[in-house]
C-alpha atoms as one frame of an Amber mdcrd trajectory, in Angstrom:
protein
 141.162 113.279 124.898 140.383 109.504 125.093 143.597 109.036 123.027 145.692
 111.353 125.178 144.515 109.133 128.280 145.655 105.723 126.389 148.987 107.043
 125.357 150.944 104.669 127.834 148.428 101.719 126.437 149.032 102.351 122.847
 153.096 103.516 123.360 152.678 106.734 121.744 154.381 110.424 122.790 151.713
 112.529 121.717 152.939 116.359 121.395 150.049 118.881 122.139 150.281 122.730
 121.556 149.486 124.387 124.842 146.751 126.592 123.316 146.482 130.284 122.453
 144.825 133.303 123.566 143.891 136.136 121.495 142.615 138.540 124.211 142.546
 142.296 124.062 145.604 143.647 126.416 144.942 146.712 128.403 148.459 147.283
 129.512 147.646 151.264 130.719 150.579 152.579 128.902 150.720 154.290 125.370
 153.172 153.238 122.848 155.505 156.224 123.663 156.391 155.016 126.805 159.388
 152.661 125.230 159.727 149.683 124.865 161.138 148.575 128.039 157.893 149.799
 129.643 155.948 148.252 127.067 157.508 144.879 127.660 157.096 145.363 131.594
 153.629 146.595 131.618 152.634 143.660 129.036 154.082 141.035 131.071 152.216
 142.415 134.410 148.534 142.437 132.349 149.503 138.935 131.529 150.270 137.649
 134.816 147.335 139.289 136.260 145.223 137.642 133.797 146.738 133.953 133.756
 143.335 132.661 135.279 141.912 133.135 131.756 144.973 132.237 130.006 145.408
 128.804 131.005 146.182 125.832 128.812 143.245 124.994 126.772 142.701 121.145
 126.332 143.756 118.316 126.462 147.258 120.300 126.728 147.096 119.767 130.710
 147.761 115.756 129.466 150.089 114.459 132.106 151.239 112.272 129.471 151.993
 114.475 126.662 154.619 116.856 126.155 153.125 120.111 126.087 154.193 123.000
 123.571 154.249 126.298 124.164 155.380 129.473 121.600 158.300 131.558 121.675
 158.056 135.367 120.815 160.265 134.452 117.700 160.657 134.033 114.467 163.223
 134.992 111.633 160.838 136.815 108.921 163.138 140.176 109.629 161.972 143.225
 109.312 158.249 144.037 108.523 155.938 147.015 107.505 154.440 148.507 111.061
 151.632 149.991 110.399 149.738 150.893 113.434 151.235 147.200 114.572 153.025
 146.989 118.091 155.559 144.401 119.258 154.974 144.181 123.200 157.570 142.276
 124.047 161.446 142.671 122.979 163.330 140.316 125.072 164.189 137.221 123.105
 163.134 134.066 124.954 159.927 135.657 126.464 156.861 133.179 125.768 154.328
 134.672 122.844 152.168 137.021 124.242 149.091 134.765 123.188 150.341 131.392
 124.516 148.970 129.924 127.054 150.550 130.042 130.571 150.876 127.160 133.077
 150.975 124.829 135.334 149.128 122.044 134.505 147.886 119.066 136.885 148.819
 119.210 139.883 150.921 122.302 139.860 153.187 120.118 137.370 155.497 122.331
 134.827 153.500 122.829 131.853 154.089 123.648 129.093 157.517 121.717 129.467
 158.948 123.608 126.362 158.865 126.618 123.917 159.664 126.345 120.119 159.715
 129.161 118.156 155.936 130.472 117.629 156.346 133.581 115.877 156.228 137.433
 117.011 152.622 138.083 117.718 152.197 141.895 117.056 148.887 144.338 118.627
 147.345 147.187 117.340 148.490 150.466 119.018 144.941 151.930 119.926 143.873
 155.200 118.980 142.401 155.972 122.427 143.007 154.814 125.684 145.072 151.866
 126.269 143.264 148.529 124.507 145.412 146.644 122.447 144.070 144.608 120.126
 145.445 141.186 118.538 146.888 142.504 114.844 145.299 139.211 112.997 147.090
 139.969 109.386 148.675 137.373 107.066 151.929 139.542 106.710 155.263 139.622
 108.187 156.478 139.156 111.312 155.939 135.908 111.966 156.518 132.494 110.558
 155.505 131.504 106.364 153.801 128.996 106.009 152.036 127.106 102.532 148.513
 127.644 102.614 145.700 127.595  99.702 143.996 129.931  97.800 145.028 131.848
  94.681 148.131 134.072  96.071 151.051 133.573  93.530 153.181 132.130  96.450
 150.370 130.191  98.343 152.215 131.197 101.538 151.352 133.601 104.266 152.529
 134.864 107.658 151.011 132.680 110.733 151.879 132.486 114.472 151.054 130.646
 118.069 151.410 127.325 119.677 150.534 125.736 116.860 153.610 126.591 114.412
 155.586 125.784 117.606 154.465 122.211 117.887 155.041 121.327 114.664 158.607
 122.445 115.232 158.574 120.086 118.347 157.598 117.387 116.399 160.510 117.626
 113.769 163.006 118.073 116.630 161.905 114.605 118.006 162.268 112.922 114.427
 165.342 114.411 114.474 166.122 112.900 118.071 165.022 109.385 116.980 167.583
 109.677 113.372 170.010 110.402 116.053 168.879 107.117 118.273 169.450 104.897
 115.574 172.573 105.754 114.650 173.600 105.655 117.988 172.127 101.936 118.248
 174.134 101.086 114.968 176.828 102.795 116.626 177.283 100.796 120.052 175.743
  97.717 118.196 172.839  97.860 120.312 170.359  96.899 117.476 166.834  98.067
 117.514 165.750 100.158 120.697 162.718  98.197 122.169 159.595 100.261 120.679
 158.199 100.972 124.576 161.555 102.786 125.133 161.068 105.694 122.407 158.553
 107.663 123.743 160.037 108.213 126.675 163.421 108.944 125.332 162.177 111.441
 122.933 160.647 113.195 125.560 163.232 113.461 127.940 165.889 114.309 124.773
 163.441 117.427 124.234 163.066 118.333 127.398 167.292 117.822 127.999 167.753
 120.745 125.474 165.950 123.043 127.017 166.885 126.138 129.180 165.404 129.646
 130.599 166.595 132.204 128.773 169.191 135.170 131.233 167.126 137.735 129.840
 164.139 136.435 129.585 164.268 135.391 133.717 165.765 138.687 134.078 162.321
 140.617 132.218 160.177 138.533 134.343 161.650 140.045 137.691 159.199 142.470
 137.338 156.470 140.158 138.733 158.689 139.798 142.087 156.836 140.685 144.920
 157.299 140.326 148.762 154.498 138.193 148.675 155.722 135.500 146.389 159.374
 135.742 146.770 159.554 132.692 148.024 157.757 130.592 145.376 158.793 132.886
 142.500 160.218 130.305 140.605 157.141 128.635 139.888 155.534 132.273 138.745
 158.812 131.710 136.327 157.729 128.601 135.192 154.325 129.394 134.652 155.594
 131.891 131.733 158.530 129.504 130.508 158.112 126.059 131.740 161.357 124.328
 131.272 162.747 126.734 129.127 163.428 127.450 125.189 164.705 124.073 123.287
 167.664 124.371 121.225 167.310 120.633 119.868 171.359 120.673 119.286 172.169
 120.524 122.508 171.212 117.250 122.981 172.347 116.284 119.026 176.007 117.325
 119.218 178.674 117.250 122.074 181.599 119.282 122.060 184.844 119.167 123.866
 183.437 120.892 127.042 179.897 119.056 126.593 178.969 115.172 127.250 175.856
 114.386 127.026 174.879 110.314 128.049 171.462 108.830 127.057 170.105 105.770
 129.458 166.710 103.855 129.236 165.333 100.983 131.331 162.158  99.739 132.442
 161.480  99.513 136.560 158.763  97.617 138.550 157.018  99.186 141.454 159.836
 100.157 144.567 162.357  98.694 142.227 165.727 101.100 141.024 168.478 101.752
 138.697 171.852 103.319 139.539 173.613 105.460 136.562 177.439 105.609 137.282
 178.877 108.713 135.203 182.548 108.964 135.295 183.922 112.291 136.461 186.823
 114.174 134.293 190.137 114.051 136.437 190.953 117.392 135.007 188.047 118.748
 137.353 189.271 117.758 140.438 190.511 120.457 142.527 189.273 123.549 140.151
 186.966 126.240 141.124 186.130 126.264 137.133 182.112 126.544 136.541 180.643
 123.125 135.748 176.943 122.761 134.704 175.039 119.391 135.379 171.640 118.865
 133.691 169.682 115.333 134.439 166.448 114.859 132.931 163.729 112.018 133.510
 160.800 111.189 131.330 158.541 108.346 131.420 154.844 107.629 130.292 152.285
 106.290 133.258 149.073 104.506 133.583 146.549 106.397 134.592 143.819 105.722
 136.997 141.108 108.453 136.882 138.922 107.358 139.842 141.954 108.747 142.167
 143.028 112.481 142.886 146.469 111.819 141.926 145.585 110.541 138.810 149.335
 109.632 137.726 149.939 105.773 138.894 153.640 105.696 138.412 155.919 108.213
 139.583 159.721 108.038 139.099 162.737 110.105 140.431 166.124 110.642 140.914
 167.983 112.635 143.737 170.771 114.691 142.100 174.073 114.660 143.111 174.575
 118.164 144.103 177.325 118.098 147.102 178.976 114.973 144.831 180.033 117.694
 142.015 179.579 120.643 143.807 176.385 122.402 142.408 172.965 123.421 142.728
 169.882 124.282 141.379 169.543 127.366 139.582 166.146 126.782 137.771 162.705
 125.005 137.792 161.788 124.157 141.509 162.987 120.877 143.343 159.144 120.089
 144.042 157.204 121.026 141.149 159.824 119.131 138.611 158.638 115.820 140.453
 154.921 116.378 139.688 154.238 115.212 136.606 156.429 112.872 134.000 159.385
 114.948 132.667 161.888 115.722 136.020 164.101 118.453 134.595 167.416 119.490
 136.436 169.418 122.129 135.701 172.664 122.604 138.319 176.100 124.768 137.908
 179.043 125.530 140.369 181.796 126.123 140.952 182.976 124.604 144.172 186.787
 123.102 144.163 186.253 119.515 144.908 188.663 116.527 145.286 188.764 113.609
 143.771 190.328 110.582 142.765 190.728 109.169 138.836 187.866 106.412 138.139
 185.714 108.568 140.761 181.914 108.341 139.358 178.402 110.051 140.069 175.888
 107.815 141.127 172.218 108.796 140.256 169.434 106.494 140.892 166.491 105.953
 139.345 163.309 104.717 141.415 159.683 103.587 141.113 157.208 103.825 143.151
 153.255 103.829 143.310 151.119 107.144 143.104 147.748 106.097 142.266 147.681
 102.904 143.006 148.487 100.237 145.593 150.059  98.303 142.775 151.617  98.824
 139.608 150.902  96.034 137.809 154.064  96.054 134.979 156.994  97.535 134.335
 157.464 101.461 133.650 159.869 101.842 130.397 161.821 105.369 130.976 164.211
 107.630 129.719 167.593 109.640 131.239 169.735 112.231 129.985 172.418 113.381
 131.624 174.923 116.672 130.297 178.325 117.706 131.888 179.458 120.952 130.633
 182.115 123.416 131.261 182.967 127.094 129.814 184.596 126.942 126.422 188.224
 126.902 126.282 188.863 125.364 129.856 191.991 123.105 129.816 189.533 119.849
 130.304 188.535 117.624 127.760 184.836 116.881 128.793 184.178 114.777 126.273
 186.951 113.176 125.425 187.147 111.898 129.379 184.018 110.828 129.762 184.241
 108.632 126.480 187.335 106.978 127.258 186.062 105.886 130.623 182.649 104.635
 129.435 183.873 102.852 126.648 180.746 101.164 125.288 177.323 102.904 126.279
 177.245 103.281 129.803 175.750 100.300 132.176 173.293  99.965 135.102 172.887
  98.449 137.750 169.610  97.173 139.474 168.666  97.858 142.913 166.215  96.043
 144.973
């Protein structure tokens, strides 16, 4: 943990698996019921258990990005037994990952990678199901020793899905230096690549319809109102699909900005908006994500010295929020926005979105040096609309896209 707590000292993104629990279920429904029911009655036991499912540490690490596991894998079909897959919904966290939030209400775990379906024994009598701990299929292979004429077996959890987190961000920084080559930039300053890896992993990730659909079932009148964060407690930011950030496509831009900002100091990020959107009721999707790595001072409550933000532009492009909640995005390192609409708006050709990018001091009267940080920002559209995304955007940035400091 001392490590985790020098991570902004030594310039290091440290990725942490968000822990796993291999509790019995008692979900009060036998396996006849369906699946549907299955799935519903699993997720309530869950929910009403997530006091003893928390993240185990140090994956409550403000500074870390925390990894949880997907219900997924692509072993195929397997061999049931008396084996029983609770959930069915793709994008549902693992049954045995550990929930959220982490400090200070903050989204945690900030992503799922694919962990593997974790399967239960059906129980003979009553309604106890028990973890089915057996090295065969489903789930993910993996090399392991011993004598077997493979030397592979079947393995799951949070574990498996942060070692997939940790290939996506080498293959995040490949993509960073080409893009440096690219735009002549030359070597990105070492301080900057923690931070952009983070918020690059973070950018590609989503809730999943269905999954946000399954999870309904926790609605109540009683926490309507704050649902989404019961939402994020079982997702965080989302699944990561590690291409959306990699590849743009014609309806797709995505721009990559870093920076380093003092205490009450700020950046603006001008993004040029398509002409071929003005006036259209066509959907648009805007996703903005901010990652940085703070000092720490643990003799205060708020433990996180350095918190930055942006306001999005939601009335500028004629969206809103549709996931993660405003508040809980800005409490720890990693603010994730995800917007879509479809209001017509006007606008003039050269027209740009403004989004700045401030500092200011959390647990501290006085940050004493500069905060390096990271920003991605997407514009999307449906495929096959009659505007060239991409192809706009590029022509009007030209060469990567500038900033401008604000006192």
């Amino acid at each position: 943990m001392a490590t985790l707590i020098h991570g902004f000292r030594y310039n290091v993104l440290f990725c942490v698996s968000a822990g796993n629990h291999t509790h019995d279920l008692d979900i009060s429904v036998s396996e006849e019921s369906g699946s549907d029911e299955l799935e519903r009655k699993t997720l309530s036991a869950i929910d009403g258990d997530v006091r003893n499912r928390r993240l185990l540490s140090p994956a409550e690490s403000i500074n870390a990005l925390t990894v949880g596991a997907l219900h997924h894998d692509k072993s195929g079909d397997y061999i049931r037994d008396r084996r029983v897959d609770l959930l069915s919904t793709p994008g549902l966290a693992s049954p045995i990952s550990a929930r959220g939030g982490g400090f200070n209400r903050s989204v945690k775990p900030e992503v799922l990678f694919p962990g593997g379906r974790q399967l239960f024994l059906a129980p003979v009598i009553g309604s106890q199901y028990k973890i089915a701990e057996i090295d065969k299929a489903p789930g993910q292979l993996v090399a392991c020793p011993g004598v077997t004429l493979d030397r592979a077996t079947y393995t799951r959890g949070t574990s498996n899905a942060t070692a997939l987190a940790t290939r996506g961000a080498a293959r995040c920084y490949n993509l960073l230096e080409e893009l440096a080559a690219m735009y002549g930039i030359g070597n990105i300053a070492d301080k900057n690549i923690p931070s952009l890896l983070k918020a690059m992993i973070v950018h590609s990730s989503r809730w999943d319809k269905e999954a946000e659909k399954s999870l309904s079932v926790l609605k109540t009148h009683n926490n309507s109102r704050i649902f989404k964060n019961i939402i994020s407690k079982h997702l965080g930011y989302g699944s990561t699909n590690i291409d959306r950030v990699l590849i743009c496509t014609e309806e797709r831009a995505t721009v990559l900005g870093y920076g380093e900002l003092e205490q009450d100091k700020a950046h603006i990020y001008n993004l040029p908006l398509p002409a071929g959107l003005s006036g259209t009721t066509l959907w648009r999707g805007l996703v903005i994500t901010l990652a940085w790595i703070t000092p720490i001072n643990v003799e205060h409550r708020k433990y996180r010295q350095a918190h930055l933000r942006f306001t999005p532009p939601l009335d500028e492009l004629g969206v809103r929020r549709t996931e993660a909640d405003w508040r809980a995005v800005q409490r720890g390192t990693v603010q994730h926005e995800v917007m879509s609409g479809n209001k017509a708006l006007d606008f003039l050709d050269g027209e740009e979105l403004s989004i700045r990018v401030e500092c200011r001091a959390d647990a501290a009267n006085k940050i004493s040096e500069g905060i390096p940080y990271a920003i991605a920002v997407t514009l999307e559209m449906d495929e096959g609309v009659p505007v060239s995304v991409y192809q706009e955007i590029r022509q009007k940035l030209g060469v990567a896209i500038q900033i401008k400091p604000q006192v």
